[in-house]
Structure formats: structure tokens, C-alpha cells
LUMRO-196056 format. One line per field, with one value per residue: x, y, z of N, C-alpha, C, O, CB in turn. Coordinates in steps of 0.1 Angstrom, whole numbers, plus 5000, padded with zeros to 4 digits. Atoms other than C-alpha are relative to their C-alpha. Glycine has a CB too. Example, Ala and Ser with C-alpha at 12.3 -4.5 7.8 and 13.67 -1.06 7.14 Angstrom:
npx (5009|4991);
npy (4988|4989);
npz (5000|5000);
capx (5123|5137);
capy (4955|4989);
capz (5078|5071);
cpx (5009|4992);
cpy (5012|5011);
cpz (5000|5008);
opx (5019|4997);
opy (5012|5022);
opz (5007|5009);
cbpx (4990|5004);
cbpy (5000|5005);
cbpz (5012|4986);
// end
This chain:
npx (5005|5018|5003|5010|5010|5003|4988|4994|4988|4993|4994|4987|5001|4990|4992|5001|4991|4999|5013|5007|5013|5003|5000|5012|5010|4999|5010|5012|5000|5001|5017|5010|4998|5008|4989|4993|4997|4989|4999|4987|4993|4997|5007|5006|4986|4993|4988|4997|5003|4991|5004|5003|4986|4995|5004|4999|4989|4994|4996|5000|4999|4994|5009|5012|4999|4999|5002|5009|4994|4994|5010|5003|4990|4997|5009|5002|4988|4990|4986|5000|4990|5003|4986|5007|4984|4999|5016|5005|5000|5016|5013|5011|5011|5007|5005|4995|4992|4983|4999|4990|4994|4999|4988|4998|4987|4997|4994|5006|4991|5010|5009|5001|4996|5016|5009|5012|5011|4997|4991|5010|4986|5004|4988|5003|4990|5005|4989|4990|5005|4997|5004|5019|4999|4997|5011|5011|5012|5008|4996|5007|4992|5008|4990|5001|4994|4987|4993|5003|4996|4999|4997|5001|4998|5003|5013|5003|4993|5007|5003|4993|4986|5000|5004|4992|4992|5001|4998|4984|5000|5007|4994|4981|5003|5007|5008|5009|5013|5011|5003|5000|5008|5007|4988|5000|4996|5002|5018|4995|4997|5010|5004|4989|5009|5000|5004|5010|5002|4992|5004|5013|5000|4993|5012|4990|5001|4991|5002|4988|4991|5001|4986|5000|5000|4992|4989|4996|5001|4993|4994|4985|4994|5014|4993|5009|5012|5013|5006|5000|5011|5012|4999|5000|4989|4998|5011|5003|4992|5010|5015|5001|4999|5009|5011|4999|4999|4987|4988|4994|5007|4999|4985|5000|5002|4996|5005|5005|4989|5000|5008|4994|5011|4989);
npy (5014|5001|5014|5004|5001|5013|5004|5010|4996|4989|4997|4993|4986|4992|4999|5010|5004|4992|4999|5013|5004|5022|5010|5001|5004|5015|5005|5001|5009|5011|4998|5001|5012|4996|5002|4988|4998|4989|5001|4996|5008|5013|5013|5003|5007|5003|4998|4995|4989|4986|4987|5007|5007|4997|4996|5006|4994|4984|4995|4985|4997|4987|4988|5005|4989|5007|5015|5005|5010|5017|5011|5005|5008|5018|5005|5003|5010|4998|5007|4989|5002|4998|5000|4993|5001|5001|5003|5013|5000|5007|4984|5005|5001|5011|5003|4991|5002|4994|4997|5005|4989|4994|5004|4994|4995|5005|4987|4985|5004|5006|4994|4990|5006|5004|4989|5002|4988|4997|5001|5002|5007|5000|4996|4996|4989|4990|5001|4984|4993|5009|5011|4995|4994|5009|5009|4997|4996|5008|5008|5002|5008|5006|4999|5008|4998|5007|4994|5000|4987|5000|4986|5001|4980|4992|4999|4983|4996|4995|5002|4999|5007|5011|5003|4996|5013|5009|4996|5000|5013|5012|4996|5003|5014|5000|5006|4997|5000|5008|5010|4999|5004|4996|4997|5008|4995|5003|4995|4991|4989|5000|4991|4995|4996|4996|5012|4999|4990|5008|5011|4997|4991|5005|5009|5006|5003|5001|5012|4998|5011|4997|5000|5017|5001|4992|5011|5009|4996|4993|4988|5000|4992|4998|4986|4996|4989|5004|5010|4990|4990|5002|5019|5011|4997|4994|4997|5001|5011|5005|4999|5001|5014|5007|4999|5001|5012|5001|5002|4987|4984|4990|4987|4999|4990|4991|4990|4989|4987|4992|5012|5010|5010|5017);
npz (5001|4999|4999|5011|4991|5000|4989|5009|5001|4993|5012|4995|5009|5006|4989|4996|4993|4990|4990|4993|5007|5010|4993|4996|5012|5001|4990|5002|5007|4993|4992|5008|5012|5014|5006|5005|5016|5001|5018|5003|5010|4994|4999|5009|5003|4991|4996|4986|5003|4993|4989|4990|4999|4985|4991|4985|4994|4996|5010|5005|5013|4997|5006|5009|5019|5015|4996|5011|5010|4994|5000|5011|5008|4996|5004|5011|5005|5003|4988|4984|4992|4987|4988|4984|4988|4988|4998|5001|5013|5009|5001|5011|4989|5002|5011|5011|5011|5004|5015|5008|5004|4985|5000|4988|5000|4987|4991|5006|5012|5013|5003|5012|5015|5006|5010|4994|5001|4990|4987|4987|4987|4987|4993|4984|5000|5005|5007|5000|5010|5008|5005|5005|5015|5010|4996|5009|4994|4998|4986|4989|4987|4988|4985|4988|4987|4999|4992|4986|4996|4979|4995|4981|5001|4988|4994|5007|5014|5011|5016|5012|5000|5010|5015|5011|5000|5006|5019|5004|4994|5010|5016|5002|5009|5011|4997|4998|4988|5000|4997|4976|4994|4984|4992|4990|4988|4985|4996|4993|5010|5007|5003|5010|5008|5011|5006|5004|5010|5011|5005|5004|5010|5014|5000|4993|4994|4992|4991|4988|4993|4986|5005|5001|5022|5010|4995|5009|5017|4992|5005|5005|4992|4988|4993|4987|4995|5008|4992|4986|5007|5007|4999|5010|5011|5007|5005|5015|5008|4994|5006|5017|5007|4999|5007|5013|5003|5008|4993|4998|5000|5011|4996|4987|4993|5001|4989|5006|4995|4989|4995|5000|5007|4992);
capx (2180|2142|2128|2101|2065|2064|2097|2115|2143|2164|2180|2214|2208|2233|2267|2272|2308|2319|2285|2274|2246|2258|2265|2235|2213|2227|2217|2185|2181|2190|2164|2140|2151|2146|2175|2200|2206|2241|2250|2285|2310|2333|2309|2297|2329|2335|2370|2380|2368|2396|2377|2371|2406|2416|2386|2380|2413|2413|2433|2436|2433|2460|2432|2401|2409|2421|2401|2375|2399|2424|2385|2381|2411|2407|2371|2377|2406|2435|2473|2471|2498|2493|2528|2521|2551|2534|2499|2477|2479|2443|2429|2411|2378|2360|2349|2366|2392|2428|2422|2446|2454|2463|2499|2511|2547|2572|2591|2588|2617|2596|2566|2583|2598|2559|2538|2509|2480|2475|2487|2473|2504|2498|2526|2531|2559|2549|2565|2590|2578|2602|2585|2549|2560|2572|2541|2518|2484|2466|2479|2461|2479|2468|2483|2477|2477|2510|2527|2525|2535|2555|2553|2562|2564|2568|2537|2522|2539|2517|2497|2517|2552|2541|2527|2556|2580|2559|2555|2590|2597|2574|2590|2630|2615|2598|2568|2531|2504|2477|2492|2497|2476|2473|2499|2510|2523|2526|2489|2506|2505|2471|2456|2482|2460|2485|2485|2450|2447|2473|2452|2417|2428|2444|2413|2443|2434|2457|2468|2486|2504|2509|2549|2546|2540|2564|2590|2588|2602|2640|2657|2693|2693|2668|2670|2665|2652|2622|2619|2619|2593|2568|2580|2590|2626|2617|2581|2583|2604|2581|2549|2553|2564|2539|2508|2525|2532|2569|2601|2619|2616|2612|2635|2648|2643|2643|2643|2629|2654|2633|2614|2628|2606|2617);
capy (0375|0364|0334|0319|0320|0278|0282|0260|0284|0310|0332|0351|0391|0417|0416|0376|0380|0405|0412|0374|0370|0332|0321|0335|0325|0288|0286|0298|0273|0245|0255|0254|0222|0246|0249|0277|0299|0312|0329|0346|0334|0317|0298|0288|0276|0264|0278|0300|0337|0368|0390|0363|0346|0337|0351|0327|0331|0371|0378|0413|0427|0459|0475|0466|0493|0463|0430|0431|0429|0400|0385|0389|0376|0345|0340|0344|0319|0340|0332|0347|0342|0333|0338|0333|0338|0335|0325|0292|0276|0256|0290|0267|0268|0234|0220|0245|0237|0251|0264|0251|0285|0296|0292|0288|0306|0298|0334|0368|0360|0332|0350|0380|0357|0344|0353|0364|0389|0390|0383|0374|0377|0366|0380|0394|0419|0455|0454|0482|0503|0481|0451|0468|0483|0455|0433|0457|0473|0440|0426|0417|0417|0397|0401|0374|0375|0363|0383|0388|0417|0412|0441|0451|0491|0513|0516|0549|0547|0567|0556|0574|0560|0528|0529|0549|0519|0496|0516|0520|0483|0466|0497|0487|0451|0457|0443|0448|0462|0445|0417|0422|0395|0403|0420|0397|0406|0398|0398|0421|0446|0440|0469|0488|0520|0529|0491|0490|0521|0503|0474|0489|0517|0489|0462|0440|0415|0414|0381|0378|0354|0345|0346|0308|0307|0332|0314|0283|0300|0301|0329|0339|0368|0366|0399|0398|0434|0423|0393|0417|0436|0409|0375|0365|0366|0382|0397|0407|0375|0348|0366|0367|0330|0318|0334|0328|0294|0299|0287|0317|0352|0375|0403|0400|0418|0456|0489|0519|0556|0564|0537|0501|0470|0441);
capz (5114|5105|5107|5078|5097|5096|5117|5091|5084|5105|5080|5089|5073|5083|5103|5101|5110|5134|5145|5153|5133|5115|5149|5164|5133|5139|5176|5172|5144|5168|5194|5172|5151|5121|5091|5093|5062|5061|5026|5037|5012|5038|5051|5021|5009|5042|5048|5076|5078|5080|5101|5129|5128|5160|5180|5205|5216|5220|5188|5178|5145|5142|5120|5099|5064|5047|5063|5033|5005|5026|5027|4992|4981|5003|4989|4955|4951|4950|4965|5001|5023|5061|5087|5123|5148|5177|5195|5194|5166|5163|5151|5116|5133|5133|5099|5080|5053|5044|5008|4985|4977|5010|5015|5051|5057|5085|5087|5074|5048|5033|5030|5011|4988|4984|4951|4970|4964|4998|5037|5070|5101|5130|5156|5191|5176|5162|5129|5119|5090|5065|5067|5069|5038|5018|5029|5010|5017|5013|5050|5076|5113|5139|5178|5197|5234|5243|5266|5303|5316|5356|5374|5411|5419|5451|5472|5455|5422|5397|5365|5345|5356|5352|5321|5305|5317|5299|5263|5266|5279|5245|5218|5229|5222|5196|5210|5206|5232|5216|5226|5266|5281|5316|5343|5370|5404|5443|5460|5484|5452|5446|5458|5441|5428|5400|5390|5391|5370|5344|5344|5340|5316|5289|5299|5318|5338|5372|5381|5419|5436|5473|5481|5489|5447|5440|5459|5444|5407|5411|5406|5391|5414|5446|5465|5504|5503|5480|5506|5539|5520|5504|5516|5485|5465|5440|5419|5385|5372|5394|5384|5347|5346|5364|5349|5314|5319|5302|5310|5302|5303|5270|5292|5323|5354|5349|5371|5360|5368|5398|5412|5415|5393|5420);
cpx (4985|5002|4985|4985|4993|5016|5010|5018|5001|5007|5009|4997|5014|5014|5004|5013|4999|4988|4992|4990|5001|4998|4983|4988|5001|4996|4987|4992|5001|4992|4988|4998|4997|5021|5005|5003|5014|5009|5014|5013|5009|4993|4991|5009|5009|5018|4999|4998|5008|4999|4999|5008|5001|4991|4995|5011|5003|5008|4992|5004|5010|4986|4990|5001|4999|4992|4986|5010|5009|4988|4997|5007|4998|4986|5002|5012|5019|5009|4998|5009|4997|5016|4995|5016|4997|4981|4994|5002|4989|4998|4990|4989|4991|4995|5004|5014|5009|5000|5017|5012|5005|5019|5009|5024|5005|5008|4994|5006|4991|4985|5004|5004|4986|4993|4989|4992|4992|5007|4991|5015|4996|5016|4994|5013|4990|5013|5001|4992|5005|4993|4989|4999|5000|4991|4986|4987|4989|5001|4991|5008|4989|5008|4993|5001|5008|5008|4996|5009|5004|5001|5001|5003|5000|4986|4999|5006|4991|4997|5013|5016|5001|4998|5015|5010|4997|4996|5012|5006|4998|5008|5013|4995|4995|4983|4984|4993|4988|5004|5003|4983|4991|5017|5002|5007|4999|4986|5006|5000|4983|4986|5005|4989|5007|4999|4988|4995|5000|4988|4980|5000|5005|4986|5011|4994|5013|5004|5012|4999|5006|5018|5004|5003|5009|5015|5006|5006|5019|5009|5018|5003|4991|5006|4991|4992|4988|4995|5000|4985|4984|5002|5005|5019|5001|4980|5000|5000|4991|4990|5000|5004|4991|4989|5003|4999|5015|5009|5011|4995|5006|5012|5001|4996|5009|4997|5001|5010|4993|4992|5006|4989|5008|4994);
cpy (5000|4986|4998|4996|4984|4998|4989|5007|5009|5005|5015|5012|5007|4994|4982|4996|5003|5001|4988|4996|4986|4995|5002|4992|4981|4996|4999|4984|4986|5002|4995|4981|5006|4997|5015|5004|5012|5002|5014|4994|4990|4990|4993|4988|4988|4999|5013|5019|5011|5005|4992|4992|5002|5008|4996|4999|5018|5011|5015|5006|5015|5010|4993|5005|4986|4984|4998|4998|4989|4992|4993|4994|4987|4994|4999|4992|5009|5000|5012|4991|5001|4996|5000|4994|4993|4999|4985|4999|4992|5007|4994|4995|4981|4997|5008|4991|5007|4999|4997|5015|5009|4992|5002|5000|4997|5012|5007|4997|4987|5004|5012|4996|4992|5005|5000|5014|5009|4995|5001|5000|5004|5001|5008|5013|5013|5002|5012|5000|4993|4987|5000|5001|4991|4984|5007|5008|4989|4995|5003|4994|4997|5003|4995|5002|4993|5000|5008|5008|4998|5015|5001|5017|5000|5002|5021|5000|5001|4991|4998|4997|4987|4997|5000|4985|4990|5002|4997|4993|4990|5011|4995|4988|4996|4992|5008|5001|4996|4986|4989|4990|5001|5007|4990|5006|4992|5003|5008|5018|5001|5013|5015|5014|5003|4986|4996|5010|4996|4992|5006|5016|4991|4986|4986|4991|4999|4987|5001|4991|5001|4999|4989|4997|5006|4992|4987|5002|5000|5010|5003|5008|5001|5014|4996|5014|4995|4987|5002|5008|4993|4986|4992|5004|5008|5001|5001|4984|4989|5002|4994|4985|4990|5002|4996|4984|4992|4997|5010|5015|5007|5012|4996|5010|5018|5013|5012|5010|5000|4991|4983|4990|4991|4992);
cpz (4999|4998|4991|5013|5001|5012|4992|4998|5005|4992|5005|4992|5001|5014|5002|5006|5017|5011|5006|4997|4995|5018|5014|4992|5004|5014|5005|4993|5013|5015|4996|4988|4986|4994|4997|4988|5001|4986|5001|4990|5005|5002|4991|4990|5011|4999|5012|4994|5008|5012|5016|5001|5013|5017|5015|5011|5004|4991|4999|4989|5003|4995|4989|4986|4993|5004|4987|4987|5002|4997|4985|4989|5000|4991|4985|4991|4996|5006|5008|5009|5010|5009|5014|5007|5012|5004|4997|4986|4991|4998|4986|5011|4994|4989|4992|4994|4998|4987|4996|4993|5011|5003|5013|5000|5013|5000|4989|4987|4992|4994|4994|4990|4989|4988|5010|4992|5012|5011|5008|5005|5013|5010|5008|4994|4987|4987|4997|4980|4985|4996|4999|4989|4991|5001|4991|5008|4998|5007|5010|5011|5013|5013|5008|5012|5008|5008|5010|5003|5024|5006|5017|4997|5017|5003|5000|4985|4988|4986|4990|5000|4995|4987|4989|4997|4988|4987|5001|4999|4979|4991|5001|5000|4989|4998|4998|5011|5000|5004|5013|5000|5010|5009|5010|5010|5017|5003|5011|4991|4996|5002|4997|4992|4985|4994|4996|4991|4989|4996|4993|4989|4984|4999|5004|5008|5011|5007|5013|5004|5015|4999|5002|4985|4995|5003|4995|4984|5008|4991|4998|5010|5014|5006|5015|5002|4996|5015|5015|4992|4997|5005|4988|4996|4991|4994|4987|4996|5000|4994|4989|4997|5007|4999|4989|4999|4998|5007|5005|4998|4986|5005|5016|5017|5000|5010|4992|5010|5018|5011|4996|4997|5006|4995);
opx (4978|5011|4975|4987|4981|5019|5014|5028|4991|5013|5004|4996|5022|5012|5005|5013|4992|4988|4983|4985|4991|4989|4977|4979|4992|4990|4982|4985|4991|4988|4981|4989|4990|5031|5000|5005|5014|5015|5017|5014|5010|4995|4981|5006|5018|5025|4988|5002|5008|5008|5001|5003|4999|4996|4993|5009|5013|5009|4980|5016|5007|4982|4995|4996|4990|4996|4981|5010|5008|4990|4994|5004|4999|4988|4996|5015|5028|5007|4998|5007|4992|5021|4988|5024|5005|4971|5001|5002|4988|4989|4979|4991|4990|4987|4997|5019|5005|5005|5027|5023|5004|5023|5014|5032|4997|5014|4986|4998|4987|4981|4994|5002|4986|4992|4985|4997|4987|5018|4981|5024|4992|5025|4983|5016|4983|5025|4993|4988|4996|4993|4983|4990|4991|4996|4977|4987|4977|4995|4986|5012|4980|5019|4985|5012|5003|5015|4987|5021|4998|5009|4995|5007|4997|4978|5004|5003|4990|5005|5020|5023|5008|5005|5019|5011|5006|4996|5017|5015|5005|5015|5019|5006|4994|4978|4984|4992|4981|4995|5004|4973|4979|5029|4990|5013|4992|4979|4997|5003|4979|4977|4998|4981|5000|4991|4987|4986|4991|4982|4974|4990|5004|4983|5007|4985|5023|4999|5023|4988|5011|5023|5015|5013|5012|5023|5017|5003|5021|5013|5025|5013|4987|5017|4979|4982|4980|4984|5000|4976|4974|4994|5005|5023|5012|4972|4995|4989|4986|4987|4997|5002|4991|4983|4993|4993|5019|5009|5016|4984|5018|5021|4992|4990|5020|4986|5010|5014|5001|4992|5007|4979|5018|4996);
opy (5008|4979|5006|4988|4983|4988|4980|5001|5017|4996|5025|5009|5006|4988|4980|4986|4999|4998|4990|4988|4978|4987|4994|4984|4974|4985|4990|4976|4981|4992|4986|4975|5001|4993|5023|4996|5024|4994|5022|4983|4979|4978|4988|4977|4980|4989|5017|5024|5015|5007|4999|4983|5012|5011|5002|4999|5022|5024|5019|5005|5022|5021|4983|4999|4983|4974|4987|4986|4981|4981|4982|4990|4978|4984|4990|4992|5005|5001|5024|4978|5012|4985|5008|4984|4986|5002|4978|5007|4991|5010|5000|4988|4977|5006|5007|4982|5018|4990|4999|5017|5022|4981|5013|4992|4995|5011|5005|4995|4989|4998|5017|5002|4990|5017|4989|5023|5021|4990|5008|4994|5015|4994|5012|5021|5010|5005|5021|4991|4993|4983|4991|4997|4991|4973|5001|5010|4992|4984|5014|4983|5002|5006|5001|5008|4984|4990|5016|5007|4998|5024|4994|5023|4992|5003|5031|5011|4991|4985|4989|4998|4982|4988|4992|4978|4987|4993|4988|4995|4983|5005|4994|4983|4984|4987|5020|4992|4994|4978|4977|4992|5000|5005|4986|5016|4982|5012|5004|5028|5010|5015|5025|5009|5005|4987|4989|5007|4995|4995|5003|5022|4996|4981|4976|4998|4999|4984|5006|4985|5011|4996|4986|4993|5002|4988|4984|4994|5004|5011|4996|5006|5012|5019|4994|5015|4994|4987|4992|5008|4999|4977|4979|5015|5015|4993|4991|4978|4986|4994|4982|4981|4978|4993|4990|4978|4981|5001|5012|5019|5007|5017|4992|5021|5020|5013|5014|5007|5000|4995|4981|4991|4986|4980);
opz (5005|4996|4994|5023|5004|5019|5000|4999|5005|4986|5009|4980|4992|5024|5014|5013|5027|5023|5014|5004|4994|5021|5021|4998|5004|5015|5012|4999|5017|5020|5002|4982|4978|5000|4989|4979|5001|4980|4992|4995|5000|4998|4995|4985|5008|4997|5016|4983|5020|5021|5026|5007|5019|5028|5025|5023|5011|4993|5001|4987|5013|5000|4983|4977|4985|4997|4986|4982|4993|4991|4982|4978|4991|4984|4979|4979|4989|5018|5006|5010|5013|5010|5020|5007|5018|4997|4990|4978|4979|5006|4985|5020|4982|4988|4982|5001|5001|4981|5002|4988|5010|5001|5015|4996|5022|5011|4980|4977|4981|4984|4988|4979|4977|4988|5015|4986|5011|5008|5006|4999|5018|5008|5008|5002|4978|4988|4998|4972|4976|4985|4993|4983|4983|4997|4986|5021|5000|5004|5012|5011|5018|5010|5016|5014|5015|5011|5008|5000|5034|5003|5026|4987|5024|4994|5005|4979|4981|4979|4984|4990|4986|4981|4980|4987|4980|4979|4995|4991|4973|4983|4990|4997|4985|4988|5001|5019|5010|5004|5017|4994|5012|5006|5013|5006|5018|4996|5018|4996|4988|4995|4999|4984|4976|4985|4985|4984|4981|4986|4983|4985|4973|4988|4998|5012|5005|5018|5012|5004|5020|4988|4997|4980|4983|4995|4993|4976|5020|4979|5006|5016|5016|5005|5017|5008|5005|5020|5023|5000|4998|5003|4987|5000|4990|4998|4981|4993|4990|4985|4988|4985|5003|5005|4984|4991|5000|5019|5017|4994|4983|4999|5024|5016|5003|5016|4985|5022|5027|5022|4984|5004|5002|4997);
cbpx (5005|4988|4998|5007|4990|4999|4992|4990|5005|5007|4986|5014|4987|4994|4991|4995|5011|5003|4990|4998|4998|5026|5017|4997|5009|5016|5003|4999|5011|5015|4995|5004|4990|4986|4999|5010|4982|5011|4979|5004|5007|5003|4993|4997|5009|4993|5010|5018|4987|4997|4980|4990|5013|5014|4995|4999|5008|5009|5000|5006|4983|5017|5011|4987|5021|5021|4994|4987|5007|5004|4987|4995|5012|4999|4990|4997|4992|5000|5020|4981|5009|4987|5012|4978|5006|5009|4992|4987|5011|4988|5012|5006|4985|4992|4988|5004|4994|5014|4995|4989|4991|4982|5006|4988|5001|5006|5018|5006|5018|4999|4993|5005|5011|4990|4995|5002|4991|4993|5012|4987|5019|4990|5013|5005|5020|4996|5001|5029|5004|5009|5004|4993|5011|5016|4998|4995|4996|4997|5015|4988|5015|4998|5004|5005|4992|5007|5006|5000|4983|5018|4988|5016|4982|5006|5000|5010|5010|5007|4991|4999|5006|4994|4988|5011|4997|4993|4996|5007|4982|4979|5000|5014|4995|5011|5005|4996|4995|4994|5001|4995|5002|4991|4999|5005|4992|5010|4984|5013|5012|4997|4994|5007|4993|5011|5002|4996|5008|5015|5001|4991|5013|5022|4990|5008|4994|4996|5003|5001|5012|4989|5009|4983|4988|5000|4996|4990|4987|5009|4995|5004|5002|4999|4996|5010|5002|5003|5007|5018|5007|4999|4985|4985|5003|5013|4996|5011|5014|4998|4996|5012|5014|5001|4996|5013|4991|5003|5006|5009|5006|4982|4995|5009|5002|4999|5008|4980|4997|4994|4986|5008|4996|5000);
cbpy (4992|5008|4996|4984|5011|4992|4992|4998|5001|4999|5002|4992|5011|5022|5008|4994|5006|5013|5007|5001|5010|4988|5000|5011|5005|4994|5003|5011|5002|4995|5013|5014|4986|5023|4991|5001|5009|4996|5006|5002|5009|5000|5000|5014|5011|4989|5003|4993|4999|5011|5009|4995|5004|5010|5005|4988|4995|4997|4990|5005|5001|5002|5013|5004|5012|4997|4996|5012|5005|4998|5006|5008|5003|4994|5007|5011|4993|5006|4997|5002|5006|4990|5015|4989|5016|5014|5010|4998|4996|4994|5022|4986|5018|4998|4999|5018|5000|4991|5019|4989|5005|4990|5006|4989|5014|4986|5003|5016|4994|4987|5000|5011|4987|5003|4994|5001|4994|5003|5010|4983|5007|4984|5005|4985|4993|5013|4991|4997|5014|4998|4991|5014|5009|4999|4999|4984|5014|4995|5004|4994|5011|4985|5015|4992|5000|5002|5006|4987|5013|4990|5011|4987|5013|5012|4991|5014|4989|5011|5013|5014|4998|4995|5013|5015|4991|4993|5017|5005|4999|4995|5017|5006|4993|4994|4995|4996|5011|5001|4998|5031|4995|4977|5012|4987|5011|5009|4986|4994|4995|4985|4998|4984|5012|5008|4993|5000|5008|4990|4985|5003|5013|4993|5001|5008|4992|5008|4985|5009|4998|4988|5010|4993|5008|5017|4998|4994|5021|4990|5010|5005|5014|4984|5020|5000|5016|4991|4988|5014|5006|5003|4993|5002|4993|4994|5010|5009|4995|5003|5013|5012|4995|4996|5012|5008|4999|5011|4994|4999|5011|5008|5024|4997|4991|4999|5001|5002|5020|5013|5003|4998|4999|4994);
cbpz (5013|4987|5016|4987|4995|4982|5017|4982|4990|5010|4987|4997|5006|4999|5015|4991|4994|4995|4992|5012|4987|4987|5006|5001|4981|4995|5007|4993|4987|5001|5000|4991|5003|4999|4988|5003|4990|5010|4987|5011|4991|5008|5010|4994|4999|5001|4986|5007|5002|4993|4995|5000|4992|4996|4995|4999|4991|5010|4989|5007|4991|4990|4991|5006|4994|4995|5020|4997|4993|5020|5006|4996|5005|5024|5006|4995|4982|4997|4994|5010|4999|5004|5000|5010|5006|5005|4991|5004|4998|5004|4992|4989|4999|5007|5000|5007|4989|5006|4998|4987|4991|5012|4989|5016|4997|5002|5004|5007|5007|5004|5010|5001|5005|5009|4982|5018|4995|5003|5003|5004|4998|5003|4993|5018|4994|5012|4992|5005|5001|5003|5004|5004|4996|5000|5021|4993|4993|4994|5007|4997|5007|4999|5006|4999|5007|4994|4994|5008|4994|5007|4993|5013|4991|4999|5019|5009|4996|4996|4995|4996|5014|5003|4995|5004|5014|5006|4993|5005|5017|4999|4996|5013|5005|4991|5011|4995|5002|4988|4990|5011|5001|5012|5005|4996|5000|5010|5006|5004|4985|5004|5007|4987|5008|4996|5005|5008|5000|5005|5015|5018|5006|5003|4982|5008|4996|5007|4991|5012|4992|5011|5006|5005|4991|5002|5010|5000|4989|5010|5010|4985|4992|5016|4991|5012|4994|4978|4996|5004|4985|4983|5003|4984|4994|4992|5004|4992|5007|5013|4996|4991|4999|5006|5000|4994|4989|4993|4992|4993|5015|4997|4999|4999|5010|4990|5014|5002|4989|4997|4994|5011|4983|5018);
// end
């Protein structure tokens, strides 16, 4: 960023996505009362920029290789296909425009029937190598933060137990890790060292609940042992629907071979 030595214009240089340079460039500028100079091609066009889809929300790109040609598709007018399964769906940032050439899809199946050149998909599932494949090398996936993770464990129950549960848990659902929000749990779990591990090895926030809170959720199956133990009915099930917000549960309550997930 520089600024003209009358202070008139702030002028955006390298990095104006990713790196924050337009939106720095433009607060400066309004400090100053001077006039921002942003000469990236989205904002130029005013339509919505690839690389920064969905980042106020937390969205997660699977991989960056291909986000300059998706960009240069969208910028130079050519049919680009956008699918989103899952996640907010204000993601057109303020004052931006929905290019005419921009074609939004409501499943996977209508988006491969699409002429496109490229693809934006926004989803919470890790797609299987078929439909990676026949989407092309000009796709760009997004992974929203979607999914809340309930967890309850034995007092002592290792890192690496937990964790495996929960690779193994999102691949037999076919689900993404980018797009684990937070873990939820009993606050009786909360100083939990392999849960804390989990959560500070994936960048997790931990939300817990008193068993007053968990209590109120009701349950298909309550277990008195879990409620001799924590005060509550039940942990996982509770948690995860009341950090998420959701009615229902993505899986129901499951127990790992050697250790029991109440």
C-alpha cells in the first residue's frame, strides 16, 4: 500500500485478496478522507472474489493450485458453475453482483449436466474421487463450517483414540475435516487433557454445557449410568445439538470398541 504525498489517494499494491491489502487500503483511505485505488479485476467489476468466498464466515478452501484459473475464468466472462450444499448462504459480499455468467446449481447432478469452464462447490462432504474427477481440474471446493462434533470419553482417554474415532466417524460419512466447527461436550469434560489435545491440535474450539442444559435436549435413549456420572442423560447427542443449533443429528449416538462415547 502507498499513499500519494498530498494524502489524496491510498493505493492497494501486492496481496489485495488473501493478503488484505484492498481492505486495508480502503480503511486507511477512510481515516484519512483520501480515495482508495483498487485495480484487482473483481473489484473492478464489482463481482465477488474466488479466493475470499465465504471468508467472514470461516470457509475453507480444500486447496489453492487451481483458485487463480476459477478467478480467471470468473473475471473474464466465462460460464463458471457455483453448487453449494451446505453453509451460509449470504456469502455475495455487499455491493457485489451475480455475473450473468455465473450459473448457480442446486445438486451435483445439475452442475455436471452444466456447460461450464469452471466450478466453485461449496459442501461439508469430502467428495469421492468420481465426482472430483468428473468436476475437472478447474474446481474450486469450499468447506464451510457446519458440523459440530459431540463428544464424551472416559476420564484419561488418549489423543490418539479420540481422534481416530473421529477420522473414522467423518470418512464412514463421507464427511469433511475442514469443516468440523467446534467439539461440544459436558463442562464436567472440560478439563479433559485428550479433548483438549483434539481441540488445540485441529484449532477446535470446545463448547460445554452445564447438565441443567444438557438435560433439557430429549433423548430417544437417556442412560442413567451417563446421569450417575455427569448429571445429565446423556453428552454427545445434547452437546452437538445444542452448540449446532440443529434439530437433528447428522449420526446418532456412537461408541468406540474400547471406550464408551455417552
Amino acid at each position: 500500500m502507498v499513499i500519494d504525498e498530498r494524502g489524496e489517494h491510498v493505493i492497494s499494491l501486492l496481496s489485495g485478496h488473501l493478503g488484505g491489502a484492498n481492505r486495508l487500503t480502503r480503511q486507511v483511505a477512510q481515516l484519512m478522507d483520501s480515495h482508495p485505488v483498487i485495480t484487482t479485476a473483481s473489484d473492478v467489476q464489482g463481482i465477488f472474489a474466488v479466493d475470499l468466498l465465504g471468508s467472514e464466515f470461516g470457509w475453507r478452501a480444500e486447496g489453492f493450485a487451481t483458485m487463480k484459473t476459477v478467478s480467471a475464468a470468473l473475471v473474464n466472462g466465462e460460464a463458471v458453475a457455483f453448487m453449494q450444499e451446505s453453509g451460509e448462504r449470504g456469502w455475495l459480499p455487499p455491493g457485489a453482483v451475480l455475473p450473468e455468467h455465473v450459473r448457480l446449481c442446486g445438486s451435483m447432478a445439475e452442475l455436471q449436466e452444466a456447460p461450464f469452464s469452471a466450478a466453485v462447490v461449496v459442501t461439508d462432504r469430502q467428495l469421492p474421487e468420481p465426482e472430483a474427477a468428473a468436476l475437472g481440474e478447474r474446481t474450486v471446493v469450499y468447506h464451510p463450517r457446519s458440523l459440530v462434533l459431540g463428544l464424551g470419553c472416559n476420564r484419561g482417554t488418549p489423543l490418539a483414540e479420540l481422534e481416530a474415532v473421529v477420522l473414522d466417524t467423518l470418512a464412514e460419512l463421507g464427511l469433511s475435516l475442514l469443516s468440523v466447527r467446534n467439539v461440544a461436550t459436558a463442562a464436567i469434560k472440560g478439563d479433559e487433557p485428550g479433548l483438549l489435545a483434539l481441540c488445540a491440535k485441529y484449532g477446535w474450539e470446545l463448547a460445554l454445557f452445564s447438565p441443567e442444559q444438557l438435560n433439557t435436549v430429549v433423548l430417544e435413549q437417556p442412560s442413567e449410568i451417563v446421569f450417575k456420572a455427569t448429571g445429565a442423560y446423556g453428552v454427545c447427542e445434547p452437546a452437538a445439538l445444542l452448540s449446532s443449533g440443529a434439530r437433528s443429528l447428522v449420526l446418532k449416538k456412537k461408541k468406540a470398541a474400547m471406550r464408551p462415547l455417552q
